[in-house]
C-alpha positions in Angstrom: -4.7 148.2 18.0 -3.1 145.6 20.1 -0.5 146.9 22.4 2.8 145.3 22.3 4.0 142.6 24.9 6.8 143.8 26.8 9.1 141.9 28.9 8.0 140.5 33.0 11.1 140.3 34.8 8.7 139.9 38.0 10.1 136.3 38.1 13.6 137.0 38.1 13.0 140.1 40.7 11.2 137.0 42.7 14.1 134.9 43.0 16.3 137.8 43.7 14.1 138.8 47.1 14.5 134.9 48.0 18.5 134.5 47.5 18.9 137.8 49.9 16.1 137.5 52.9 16.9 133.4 53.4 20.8 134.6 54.6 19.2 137.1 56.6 16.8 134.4 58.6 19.5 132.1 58.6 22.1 134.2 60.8 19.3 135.2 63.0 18.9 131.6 63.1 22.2 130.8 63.9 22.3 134.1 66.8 19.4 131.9 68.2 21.2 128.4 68.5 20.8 126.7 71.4 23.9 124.3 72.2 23.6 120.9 72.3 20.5 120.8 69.6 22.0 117.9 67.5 18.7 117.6 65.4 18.5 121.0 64.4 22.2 121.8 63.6 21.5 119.2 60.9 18.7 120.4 60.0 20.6 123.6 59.8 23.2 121.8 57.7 20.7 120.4 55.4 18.7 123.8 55.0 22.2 124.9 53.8 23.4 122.7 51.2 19.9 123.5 49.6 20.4 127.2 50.1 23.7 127.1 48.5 22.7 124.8 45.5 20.3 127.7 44.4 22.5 130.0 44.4 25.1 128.2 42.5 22.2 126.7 40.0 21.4 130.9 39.8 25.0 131.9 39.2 25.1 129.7 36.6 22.3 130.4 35.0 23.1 134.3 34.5 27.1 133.5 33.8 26.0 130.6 30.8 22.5 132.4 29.7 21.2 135.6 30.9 24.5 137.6 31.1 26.1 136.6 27.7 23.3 137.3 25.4 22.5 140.8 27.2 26.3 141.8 26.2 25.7 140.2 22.9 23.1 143.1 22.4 24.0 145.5 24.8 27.6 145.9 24.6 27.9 148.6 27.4 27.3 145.5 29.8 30.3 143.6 29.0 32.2 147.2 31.5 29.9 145.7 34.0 30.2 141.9 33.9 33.6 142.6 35.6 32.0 143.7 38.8 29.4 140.8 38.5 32.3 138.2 38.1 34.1 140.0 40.9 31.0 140.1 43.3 30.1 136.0 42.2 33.9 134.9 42.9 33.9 136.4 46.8 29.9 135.0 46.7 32.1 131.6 46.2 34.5 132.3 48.7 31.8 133.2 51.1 29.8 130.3 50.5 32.5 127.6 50.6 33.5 128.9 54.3 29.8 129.0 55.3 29.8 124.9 53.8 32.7 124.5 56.3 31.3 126.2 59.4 28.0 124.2 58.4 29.4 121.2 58.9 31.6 122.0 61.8 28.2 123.1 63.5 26.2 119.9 62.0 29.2 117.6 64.2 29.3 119.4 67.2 25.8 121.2 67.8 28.0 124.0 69.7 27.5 127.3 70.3 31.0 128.4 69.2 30.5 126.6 66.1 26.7 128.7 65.3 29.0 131.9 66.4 31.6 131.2 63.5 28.3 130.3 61.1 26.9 133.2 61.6 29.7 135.6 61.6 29.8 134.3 58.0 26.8 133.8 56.7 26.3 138.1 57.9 29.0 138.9 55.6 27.0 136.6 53.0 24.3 138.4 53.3 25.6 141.8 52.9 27.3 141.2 50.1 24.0 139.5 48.3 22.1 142.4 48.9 24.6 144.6 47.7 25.4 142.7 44.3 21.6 142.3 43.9 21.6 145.8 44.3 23.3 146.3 41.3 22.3 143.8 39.3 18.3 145.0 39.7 19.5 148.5 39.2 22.0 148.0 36.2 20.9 145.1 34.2 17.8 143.6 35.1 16.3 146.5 33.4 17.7 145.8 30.6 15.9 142.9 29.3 12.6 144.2 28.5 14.5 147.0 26.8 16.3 145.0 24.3 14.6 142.1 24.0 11.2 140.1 23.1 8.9 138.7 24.7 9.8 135.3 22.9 13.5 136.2 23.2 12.9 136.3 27.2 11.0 133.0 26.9 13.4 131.3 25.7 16.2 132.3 28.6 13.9 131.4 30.5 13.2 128.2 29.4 16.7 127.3 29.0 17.4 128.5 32.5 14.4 125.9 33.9 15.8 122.9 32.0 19.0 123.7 33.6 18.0 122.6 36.6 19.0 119.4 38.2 15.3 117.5 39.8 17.1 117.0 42.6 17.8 120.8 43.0 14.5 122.0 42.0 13.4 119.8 44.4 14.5 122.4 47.1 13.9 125.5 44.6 10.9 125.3 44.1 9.2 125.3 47.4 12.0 127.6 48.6 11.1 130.1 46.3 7.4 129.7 47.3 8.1 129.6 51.1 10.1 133.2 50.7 8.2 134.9 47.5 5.3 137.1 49.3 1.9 135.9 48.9 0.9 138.1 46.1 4.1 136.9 43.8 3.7 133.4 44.8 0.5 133.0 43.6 1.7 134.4 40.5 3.8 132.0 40.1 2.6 128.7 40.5 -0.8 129.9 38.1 2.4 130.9 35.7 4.5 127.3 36.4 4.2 124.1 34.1 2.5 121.3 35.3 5.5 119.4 36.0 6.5 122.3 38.3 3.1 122.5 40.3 3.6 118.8 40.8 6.8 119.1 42.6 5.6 121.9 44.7 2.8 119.7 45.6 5.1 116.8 46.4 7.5 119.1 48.1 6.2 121.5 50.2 5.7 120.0 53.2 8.9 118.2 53.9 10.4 122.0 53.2 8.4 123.8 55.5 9.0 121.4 58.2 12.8 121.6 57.5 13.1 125.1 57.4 11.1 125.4 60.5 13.1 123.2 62.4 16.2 124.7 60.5 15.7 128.2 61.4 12.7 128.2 64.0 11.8 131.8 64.7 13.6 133.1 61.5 11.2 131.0 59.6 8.8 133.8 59.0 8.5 134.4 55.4 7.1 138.0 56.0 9.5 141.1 54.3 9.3 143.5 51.6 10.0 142.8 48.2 12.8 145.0 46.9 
């Protein structure tokens, strides 16, 4: 007898280690700034913008596809989409001040500008790993229980063509630089063609603007939660 096909949320777990260890890296970066380092503080700046265009494409995503169709057939969820709408509105807040101090620091390449960056971009990352805390505990879970494997698929799929090219142009190898070895793998075997082309295309111009970006911090080494 065949055994049946359950749910792999590896991919979204994936994505979720990415969104909270590049914060991390980037307020070490920031700690590390040296002043007057024009080329990296827009490097910095750049790096950024990228950053936060994932995490508003991934916000998205879970708000207009993930979320709504788990309440649809879970209706105990809809108690806790309060705190995810909660935690994503003060992810907002967060992230427009950390645009702000970007680009102060991007202007001026000073050290009191990478202070106030990274005073912000700590409280980012706190508050990332804490609502990805919840959301890997509470509902993430909840997917293979309650739905198909074709059901899954097709979030998925919706969630991919969401995507803007110009934003899975930093995604997709930003996801690959931070994903650990064994996951990464994984998923390019897993990814369309179209997507292995971009990584191909991509990858270098990433890795050498997160290494100048974030120098030391650059290491993609950590645990996956």
């Amino acid at each position: 007898m065949t055994e049946p096909q359950i749910v792999d949320t590896a991919d979204y777990r994936v994505i979720h280690h990415c969104l909270r260890i590049a914060p991390h890296r980037l307020a070490a970066a920031l700690t590390d700034f040296e002043a007057g380092d024009h080329a990296r503080a827009r490097a910095i700046e750049r790096w950024w913008r990228g950053y936060a265009g994932e995490v508003l494409a991934h916000h998205t995503i879970e708000d207009e596809i993930f979320f709504p169709q788990l309440a649809a057939r879970v209706p105990v969820v809809a108690d806790h989409l309060a705190q995810v709408d909660g935690d994503h509105h003060r992810l907002d807040e967060l992230m427009a001040a950390a645009a702000a101090a970007m680009t102060r620091l991007a202007a001026s390449a000073a050290r009191v500008d990478a202070d106030s960056a990274a005073t912000v971009v700590r409280e980012l990352a706190e508050l990332m790993d804490r609502h990805l805390d919840f959301e890997d505990e509470d509902l993430v879970p909840l997917f293979p229980r309650h739905f198909t494997v074709a059901e899954y698929a097709a979030m998925e799929k919706a969630a991919k063509s969401s995507l803007s090219l110009a934003q899975a142009a930093y995604t997709v190898p930003f996801v690959m630089h931070w994903a650990p070895q064994e996951e990464s793998a994984k998923l390019l075997a897993g990814a369309p063609l179209a997507m292995r082309l971009l990584y191909r295309a991509t990858r270098r111009s990433h890795a050498r603007l997160t290494q100048l970006a974030l120098g030391r911090a650059a290491s993609a080494a950590g645990v996956l939660r």
